[in-house]
N, C-alpha and C positions, 0 to 999 in steps of 0.2 A: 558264365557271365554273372559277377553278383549281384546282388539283390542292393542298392544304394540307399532304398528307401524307409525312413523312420517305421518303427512295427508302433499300430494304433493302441495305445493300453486304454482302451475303452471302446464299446460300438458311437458312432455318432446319435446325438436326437434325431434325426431326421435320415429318412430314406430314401436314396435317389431313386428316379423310374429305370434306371439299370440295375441298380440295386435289387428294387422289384420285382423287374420281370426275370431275374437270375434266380429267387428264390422262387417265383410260383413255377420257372423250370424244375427247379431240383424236387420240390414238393409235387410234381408229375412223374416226375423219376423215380421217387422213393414210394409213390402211389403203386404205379407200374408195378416196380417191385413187390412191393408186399400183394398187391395180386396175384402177380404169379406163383410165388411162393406159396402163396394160402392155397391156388388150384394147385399146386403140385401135391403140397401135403393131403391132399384130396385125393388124389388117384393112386399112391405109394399103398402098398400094404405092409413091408417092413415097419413095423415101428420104430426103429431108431432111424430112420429116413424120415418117415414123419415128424418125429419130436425133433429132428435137426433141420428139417424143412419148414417147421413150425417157431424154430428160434430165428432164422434168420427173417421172416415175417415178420415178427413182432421187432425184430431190430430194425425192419425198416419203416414201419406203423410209430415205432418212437423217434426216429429220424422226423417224419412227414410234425409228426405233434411240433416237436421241437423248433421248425422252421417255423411251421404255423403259429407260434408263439412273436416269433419277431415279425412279424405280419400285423399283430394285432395291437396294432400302434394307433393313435390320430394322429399320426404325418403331418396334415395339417398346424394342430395343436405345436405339436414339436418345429416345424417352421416359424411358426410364426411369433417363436419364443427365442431364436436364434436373431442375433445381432443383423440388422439388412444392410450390407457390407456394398450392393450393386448401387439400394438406392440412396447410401450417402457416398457413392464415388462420382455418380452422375451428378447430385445436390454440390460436392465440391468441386466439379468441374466447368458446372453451368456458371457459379462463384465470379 
């Protein structure tokens, strides 16, 4: 099935509450993650188990930052910078 829809060349200003709670999913996941990684490279006595148990931790601790970066928006701010498209269709409706 292909894919029809235009690819976005930019993120939007503003972030839907889908949008949201998709990323504070994945930023649980990647939490998750580097937990258990970090208790594994914990209990491993191999060192090259550790130090590979230790790289994918920190791959997923940069993941977690990453997301939490497009997090730290004011949402607000960015809405209400964005053209109000509902309430000039209702403004020309009532017309």
């Amino acid at each position: 099935m292909p894919n029809n829809q235009p690819l976005i060349p930019y993120p939007p200003q503003a972030i839907t509450t889908k949008d949201i709670l998709y990323l504070k999913d994945a930023m649980s996941w990647e939490l998750l993650a580097f937990k258990k990684f970090h208790f594994m490279a914990q209990q491993v006595q191999n060192p090259q188990f550790k130090e590979a148990l230790d790289k994918a931790g920190k791959m997923h601790q940069n993941h977690f930052q990453r997301i939490l970066t497009h997090l730290q928006v004011d949402n607000n701010a960015a809405l209400a910078s964005l053209p109000n498209t509902q309430s000039q269709q209702s403004q020309q409706q009532s017309n």
